[in-house]
DRENLO-241011 format. One line per field, with one value per residue (C-alpha): x negated, y, z negated; residue number from 0. Coordinates in Angstrom, 3 decimals, m for minus. Each point is the difference from the previous one (the first is absolute). Example, Ala and Ser with C-alpha at 12.3 -4.5 7.8 and 13.67 -1.06 7.14 Angstrom:
c1 = m12.300 m1.370 .
c2 = m4.500 3.440 .
c3 = m7.800 0.660 .
i = 0 1 .
! end
This chain:
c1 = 0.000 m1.398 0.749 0.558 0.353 1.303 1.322 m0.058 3.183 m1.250 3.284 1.744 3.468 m1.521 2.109 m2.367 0.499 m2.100 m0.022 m0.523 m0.425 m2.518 0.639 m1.895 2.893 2.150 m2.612 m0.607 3.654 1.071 m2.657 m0.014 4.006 m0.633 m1.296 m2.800 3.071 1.819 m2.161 0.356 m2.938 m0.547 m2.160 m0.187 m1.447 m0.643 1.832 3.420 2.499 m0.374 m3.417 0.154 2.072 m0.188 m1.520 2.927 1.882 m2.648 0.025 3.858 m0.524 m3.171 2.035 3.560 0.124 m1.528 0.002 m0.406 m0.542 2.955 m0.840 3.427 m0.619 m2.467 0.937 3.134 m1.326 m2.698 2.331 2.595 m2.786 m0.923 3.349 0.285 m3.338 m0.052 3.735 0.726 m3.095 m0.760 2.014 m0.961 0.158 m0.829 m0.797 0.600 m2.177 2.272 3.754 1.817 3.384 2.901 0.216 m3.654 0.310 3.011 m1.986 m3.291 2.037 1.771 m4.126 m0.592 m0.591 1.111 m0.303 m0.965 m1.145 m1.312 m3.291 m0.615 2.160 m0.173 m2.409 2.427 2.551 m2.576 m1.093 3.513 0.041 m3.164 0.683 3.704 m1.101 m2.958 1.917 m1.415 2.608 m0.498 m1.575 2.130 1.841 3.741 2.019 2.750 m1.275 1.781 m0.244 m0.515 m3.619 0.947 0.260 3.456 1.495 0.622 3.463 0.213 3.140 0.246 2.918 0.329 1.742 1.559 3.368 m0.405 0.042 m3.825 m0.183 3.474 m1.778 m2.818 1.508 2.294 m2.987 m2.075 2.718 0.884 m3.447 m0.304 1.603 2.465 1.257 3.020 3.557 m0.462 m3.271 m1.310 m4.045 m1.890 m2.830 m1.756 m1.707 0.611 m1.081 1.748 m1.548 1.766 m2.836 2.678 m1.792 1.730 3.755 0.293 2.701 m0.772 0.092 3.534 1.188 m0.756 0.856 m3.360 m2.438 m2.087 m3.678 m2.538 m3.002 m0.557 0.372 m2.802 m1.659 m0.339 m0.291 m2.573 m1.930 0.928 m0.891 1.802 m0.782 1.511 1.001 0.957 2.305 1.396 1.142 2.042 1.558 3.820 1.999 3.590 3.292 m0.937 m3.472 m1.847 m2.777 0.270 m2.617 2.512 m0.194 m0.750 2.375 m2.546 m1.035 m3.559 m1.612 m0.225 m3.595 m0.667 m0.468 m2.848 m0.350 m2.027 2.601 2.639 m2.475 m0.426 3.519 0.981 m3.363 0.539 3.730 m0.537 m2.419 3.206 3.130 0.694 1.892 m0.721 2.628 m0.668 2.710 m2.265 0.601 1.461 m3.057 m2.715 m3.544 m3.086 0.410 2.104 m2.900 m0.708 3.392 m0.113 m3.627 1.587 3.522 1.356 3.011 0.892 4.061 0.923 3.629 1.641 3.364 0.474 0.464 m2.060 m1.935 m0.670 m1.352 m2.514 m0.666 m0.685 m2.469 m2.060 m0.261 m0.775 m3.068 m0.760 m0.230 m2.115 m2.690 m0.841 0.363 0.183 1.410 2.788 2.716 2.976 3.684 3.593 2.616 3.193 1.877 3.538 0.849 1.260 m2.141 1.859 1.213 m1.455 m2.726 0.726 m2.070 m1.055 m1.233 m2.078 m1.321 m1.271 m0.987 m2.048 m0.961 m1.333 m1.872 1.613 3.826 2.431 m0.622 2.325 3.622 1.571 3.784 1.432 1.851 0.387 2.456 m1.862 m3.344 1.277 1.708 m3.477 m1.871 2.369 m0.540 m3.760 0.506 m1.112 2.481 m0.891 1.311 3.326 0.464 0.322 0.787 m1.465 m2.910 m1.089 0.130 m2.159 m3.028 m0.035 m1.052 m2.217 m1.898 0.050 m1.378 m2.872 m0.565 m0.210 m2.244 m2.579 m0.691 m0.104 m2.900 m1.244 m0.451 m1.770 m2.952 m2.194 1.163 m1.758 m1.247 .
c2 = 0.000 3.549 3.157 2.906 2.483 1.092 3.403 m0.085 0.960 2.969 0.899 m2.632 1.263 0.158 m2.388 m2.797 m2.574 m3.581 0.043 m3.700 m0.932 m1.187 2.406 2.933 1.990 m0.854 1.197 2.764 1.668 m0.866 1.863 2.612 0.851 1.172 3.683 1.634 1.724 m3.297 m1.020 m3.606 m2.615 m2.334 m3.502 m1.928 m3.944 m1.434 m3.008 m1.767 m0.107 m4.036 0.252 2.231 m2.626 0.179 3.256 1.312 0.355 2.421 2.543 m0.146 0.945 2.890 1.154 1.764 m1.087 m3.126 0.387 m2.959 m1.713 m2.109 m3.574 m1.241 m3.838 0.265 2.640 m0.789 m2.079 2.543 2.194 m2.460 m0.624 3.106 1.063 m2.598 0.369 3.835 0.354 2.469 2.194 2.274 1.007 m2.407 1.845 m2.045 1.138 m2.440 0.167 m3.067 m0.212 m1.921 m0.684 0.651 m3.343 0.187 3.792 m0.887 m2.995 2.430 2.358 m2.958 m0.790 3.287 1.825 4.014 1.343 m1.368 2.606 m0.633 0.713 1.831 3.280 3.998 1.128 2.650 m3.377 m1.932 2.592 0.779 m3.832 0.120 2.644 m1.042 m3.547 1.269 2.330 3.170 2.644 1.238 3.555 2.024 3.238 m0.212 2.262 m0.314 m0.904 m3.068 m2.186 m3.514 m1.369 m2.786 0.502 0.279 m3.376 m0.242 m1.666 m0.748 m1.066 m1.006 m1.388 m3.643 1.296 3.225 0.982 m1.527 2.961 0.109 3.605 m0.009 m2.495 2.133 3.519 m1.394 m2.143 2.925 1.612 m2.260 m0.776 3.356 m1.646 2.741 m0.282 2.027 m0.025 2.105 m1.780 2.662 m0.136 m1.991 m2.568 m0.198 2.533 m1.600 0.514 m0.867 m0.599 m0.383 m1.621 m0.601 2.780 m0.223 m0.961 1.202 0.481 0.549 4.251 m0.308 m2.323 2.342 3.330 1.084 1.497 m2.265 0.498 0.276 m1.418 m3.047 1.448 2.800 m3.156 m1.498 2.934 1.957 m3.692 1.908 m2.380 2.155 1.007 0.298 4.030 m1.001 m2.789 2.405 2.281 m2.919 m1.620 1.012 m0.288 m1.539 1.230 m3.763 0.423 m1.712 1.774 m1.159 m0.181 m0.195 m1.305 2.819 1.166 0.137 m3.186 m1.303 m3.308 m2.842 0.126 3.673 m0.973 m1.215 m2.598 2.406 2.573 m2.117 m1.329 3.698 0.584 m3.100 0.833 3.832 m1.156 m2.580 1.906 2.438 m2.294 m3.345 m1.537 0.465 m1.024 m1.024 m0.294 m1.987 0.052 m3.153 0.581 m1.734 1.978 0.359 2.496 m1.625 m2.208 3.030 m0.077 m4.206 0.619 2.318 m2.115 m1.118 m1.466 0.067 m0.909 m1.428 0.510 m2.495 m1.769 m3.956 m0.060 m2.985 2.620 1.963 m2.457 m1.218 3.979 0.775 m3.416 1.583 3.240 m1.079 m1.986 3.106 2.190 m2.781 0.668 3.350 m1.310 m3.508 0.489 2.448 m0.008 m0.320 m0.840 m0.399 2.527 m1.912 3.394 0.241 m3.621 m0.890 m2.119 m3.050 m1.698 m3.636 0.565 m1.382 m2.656 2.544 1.931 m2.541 m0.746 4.119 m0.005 m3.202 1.723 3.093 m1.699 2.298 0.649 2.301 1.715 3.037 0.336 3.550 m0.450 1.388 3.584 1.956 1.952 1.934 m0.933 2.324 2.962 0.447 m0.102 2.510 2.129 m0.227 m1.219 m2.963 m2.822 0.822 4.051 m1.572 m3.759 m2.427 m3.224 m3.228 1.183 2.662 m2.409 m2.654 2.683 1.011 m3.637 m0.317 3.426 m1.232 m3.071 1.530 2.568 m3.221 m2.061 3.246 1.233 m3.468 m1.019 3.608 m0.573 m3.078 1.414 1.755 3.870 2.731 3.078 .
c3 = 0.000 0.948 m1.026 2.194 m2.183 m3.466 m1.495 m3.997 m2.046 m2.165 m1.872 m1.658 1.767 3.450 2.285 1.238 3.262 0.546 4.190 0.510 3.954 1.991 3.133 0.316 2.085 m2.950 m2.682 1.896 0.950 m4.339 m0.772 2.922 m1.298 m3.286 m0.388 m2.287 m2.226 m0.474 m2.746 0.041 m0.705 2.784 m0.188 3.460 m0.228 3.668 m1.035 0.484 m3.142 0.124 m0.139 m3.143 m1.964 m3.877 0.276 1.349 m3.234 m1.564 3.187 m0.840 m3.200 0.932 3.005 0.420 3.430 1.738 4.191 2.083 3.268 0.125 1.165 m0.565 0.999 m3.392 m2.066 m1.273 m2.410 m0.781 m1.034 m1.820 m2.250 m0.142 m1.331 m2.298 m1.736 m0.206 m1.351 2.508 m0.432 3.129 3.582 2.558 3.648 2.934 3.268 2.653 3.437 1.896 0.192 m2.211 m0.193 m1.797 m2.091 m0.503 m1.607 m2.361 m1.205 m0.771 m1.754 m2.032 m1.380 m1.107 3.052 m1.166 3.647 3.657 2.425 3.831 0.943 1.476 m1.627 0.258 m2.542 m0.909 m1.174 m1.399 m2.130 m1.429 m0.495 m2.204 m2.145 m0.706 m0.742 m2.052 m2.187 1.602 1.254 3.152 m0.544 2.096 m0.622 0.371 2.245 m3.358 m3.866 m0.233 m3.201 1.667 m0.094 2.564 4.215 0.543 1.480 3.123 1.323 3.993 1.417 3.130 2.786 1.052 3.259 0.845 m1.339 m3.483 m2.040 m1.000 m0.288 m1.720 m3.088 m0.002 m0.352 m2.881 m1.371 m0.361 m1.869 m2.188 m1.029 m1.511 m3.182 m1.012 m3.049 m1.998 0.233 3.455 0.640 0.807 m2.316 2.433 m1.459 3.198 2.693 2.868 3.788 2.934 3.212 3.558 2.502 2.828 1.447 3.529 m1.231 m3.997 m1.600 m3.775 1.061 1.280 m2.384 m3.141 1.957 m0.063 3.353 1.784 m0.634 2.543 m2.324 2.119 3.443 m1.128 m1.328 3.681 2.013 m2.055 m1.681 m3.599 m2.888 m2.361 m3.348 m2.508 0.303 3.588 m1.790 m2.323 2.485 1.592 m2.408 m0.867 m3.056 0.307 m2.688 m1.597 m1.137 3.150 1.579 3.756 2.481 3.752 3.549 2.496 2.550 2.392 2.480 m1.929 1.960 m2.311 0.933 m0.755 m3.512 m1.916 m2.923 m1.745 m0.036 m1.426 m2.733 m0.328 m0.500 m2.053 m2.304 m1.144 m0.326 m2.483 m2.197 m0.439 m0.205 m2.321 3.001 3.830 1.953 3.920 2.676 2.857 3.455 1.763 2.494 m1.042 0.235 m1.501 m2.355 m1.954 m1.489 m2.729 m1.554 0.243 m2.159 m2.400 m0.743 m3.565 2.467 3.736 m0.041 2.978 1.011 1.541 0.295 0.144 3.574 1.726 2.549 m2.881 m2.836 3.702 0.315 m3.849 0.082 2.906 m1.854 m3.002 2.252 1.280 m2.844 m1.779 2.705 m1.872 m3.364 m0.503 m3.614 0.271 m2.067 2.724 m1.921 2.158 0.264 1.154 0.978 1.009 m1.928 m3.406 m1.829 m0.092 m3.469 1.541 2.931 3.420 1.351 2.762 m3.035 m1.220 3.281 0.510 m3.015 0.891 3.071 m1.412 m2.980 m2.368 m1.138 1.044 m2.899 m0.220 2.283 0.548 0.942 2.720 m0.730 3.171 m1.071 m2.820 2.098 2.651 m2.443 m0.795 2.911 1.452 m3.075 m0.166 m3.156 m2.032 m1.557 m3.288 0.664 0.534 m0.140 m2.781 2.304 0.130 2.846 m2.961 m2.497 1.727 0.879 m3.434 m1.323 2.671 m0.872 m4.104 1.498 1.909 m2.874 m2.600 2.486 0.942 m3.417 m1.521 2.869 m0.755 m3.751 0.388 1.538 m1.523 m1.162 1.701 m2.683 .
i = 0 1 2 3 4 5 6 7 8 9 10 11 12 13 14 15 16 17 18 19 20 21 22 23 24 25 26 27 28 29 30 31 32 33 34 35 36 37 38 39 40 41 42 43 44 45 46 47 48 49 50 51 52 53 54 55 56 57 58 59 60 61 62 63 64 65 66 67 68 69 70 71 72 73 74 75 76 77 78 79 80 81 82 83 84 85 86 87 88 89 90 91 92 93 94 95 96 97 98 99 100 101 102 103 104 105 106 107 108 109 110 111 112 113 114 115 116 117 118 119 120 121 122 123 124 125 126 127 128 129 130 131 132 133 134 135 136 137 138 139 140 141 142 143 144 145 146 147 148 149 150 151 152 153 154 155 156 157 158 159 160 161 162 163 164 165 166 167 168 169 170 171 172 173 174 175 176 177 178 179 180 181 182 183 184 185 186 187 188 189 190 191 192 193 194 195 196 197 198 199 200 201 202 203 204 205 206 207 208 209 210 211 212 213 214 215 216 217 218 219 220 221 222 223 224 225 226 227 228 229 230 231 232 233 234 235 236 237 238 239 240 241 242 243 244 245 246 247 248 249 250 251 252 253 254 255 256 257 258 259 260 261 262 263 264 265 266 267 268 269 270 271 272 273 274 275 276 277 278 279 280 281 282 283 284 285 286 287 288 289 290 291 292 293 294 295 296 297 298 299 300 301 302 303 304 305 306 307 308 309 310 311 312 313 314 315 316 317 318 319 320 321 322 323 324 325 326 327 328 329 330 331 332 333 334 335 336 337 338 339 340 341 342 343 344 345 346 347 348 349 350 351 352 353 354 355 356 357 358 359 360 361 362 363 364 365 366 367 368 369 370 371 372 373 374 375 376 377 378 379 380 381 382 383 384 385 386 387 388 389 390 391 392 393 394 395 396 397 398 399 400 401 402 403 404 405 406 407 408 409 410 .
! end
């Protein structure tokens, strides 16, 4: 075993990662990420985390965060061990340089894997990766003082086929995951952001009564990676307590727009809001990786349909491709959830290797009072529809911060 190179902790508080790999462009971009003001210790070994065996356990115990080549035909057990021996000592973060799939991901995680990131990754992501997994806050100034010492989670939501009423869940989503409390629930909990990224066809803008932006089409025609005062200046606030970021009215080409300028986008507006909430684009492009890299959840909204349980299984492929461990859950929209399940259900559900987990009922009636409004259902609607978003926002809220809480807390 060599060492490449080794930066002593001086302060006993200083955050402090173990880079284990044996690949020098791996070494290399971990430690090329971090900057001089991020003050966190960093020991590399030119080894593989089999190869480190019992001595694993004691760079858990040294080390807030261990980093890894993932091998995963060999370290599974490495790390099962690992886990068992330490008593949960130390964030494990593996960076994987071959695809995997989705079995083998779920299975990694299930040993004691905390995170699984491609190789390779924007420096810009893997550095927000380190320090959040290391306990170091990202040391950014804030375009609003905002309490929260996590990045904001970021929910994507995106349309099996077109017609299903993706942008529909995600507008009323967004709005009920600002937890508002009260007899008028009107105190909101939450800060939360919404996002629409149907940049050619939006309607989140027209939906909530609210002007088109033209963020994204000055994004593509003048290659703007905005800032966060150019962010500031686009962003609107809605009667409910959302800040929107809309669709322009103008024509943008799908390929007018970079990854780097959503990651741009998605970044500043997570350092600001508890919740980001994306409305994606039935189109499927490149730029979309970023938000795929930065989700707590992508819901995927479907209905039970045959051609659309085959359509949701090739998307859920295809967004897999960017990150092989996304979080994806099923939106059954416009359906009951049924007291017994349907053998067709159990088949999609088969199909999809996950469950239908949440069903919003069809209610067109109130669904189109407030669409014509540019209101939301919660302004003016107490029906079933309502009823069902609001256990699936407590739901996401209860799942986020409990997978929140049990990593490490920045300070």
């Amino acid at each position: 075993m060599t060492r490449i190179t080794k930066e002593t902790n001086m302060a006993q508080d200083k955050p402090s990662i173990i880079l284990i790999s044996d690949d020098t462009a791996i070494n290399d971009a971990v430690r090329g990420a971090l900057l001089p003001g991020d003050d966190i210790g960093i020991e590399v070994q030119a080894t593989t985390l089999t190869a480190v065996n019992g001595k694993a356990v004691k760079l858990a115990e040294e080390h807030d965060l261990i980093v890894f080549r993932l091998n995963p035909q060999t370290d599974r057990a490495a790390v099962q061990e690992l886990r068992e021996k330490s008593g949960g000592k130390g964030t494990l973060l593996a960076l994987s340089d071959a695809p995997i799939s989705l079995a083998e991901a779920r299975e990694l995680k299930k040993a004691g894997i905390d995170e699984i990131l491609p190789f390779p990754i924007p420096s810009s992501d893997l550095r927000d990766q380190l320090l959040e997994l290391s306990g170091r806050p990202l040391q950014l100034p804030a375009l609003i003082d905002r309490s929260a010492t996590r990045p904001g989670k970021v929910i994507a939501v995106a349309p099996v086929r077109g017609g299903i009423g993706a942008s529909t869940v995600a507008i009323n989503l967004a709005d009920q995951l600002q937890g508002k409390t009260g007899m008028l629930r009107k105190a909101a909990q939450h800060r939360v952001a919404l996002v629409d990224l149907d940049i050619q066809f939006g309607t989140v803008a027209s939906a909530l009564d609210l002007d088109p932006s033209d963020v994204f089409y000055r994004m593509a025609t003048e290659t703007i990676v905005p800032d966060r005062t150019f962010l500031a200046q686009s962003l609107q606030s809605h009667d409910s307590g959302l800040t929107v970021l809309a669709a322009p009215d103008k024509f943008v080409p799908l390929d007018a727009i970079e990854p780097r300028q959503i990651d741009a986008v998605i970044g500043h507006l997570q350092r600001e809001f508890d919740y980001v909430v994306v409305d994606l684009p039935r189109t499927l492009v490149e730029w979309i990786g970023p938000v795929l890299t930065r989700c707590a959840r992508l819901m995927l909204v479907t209905d039970t349909t045959v051609p659309a349980i085959r359509q949701a299984r090739r998307l859920i492929d295809f967004y897999g491709e960017d990150r092989f461990d996304l979080p994806v859950e099923m939106v059954v929209n416009h359906e009951k959830k049924p007291v017994l399940p349907a053998s067709h259900h159990s088949e999609a559900a088969k199909v999809l290797e996950r469950p239908l987990k949440y069903w919003l009922p069809d209610d067109p009636r109130r669904a189109r009072a407030a669409l014509d409004r540019g209101e939301l259902l919660s302004q003016h609607s107490h029906g079933a529809l309502s009823g069902a978003l609001r256990r699936m926002a407590r739901n996401l809220l209860t799942e986020t911060t409990a997978t929140a809480e049990a990593r490490p807390a920045s300070s």
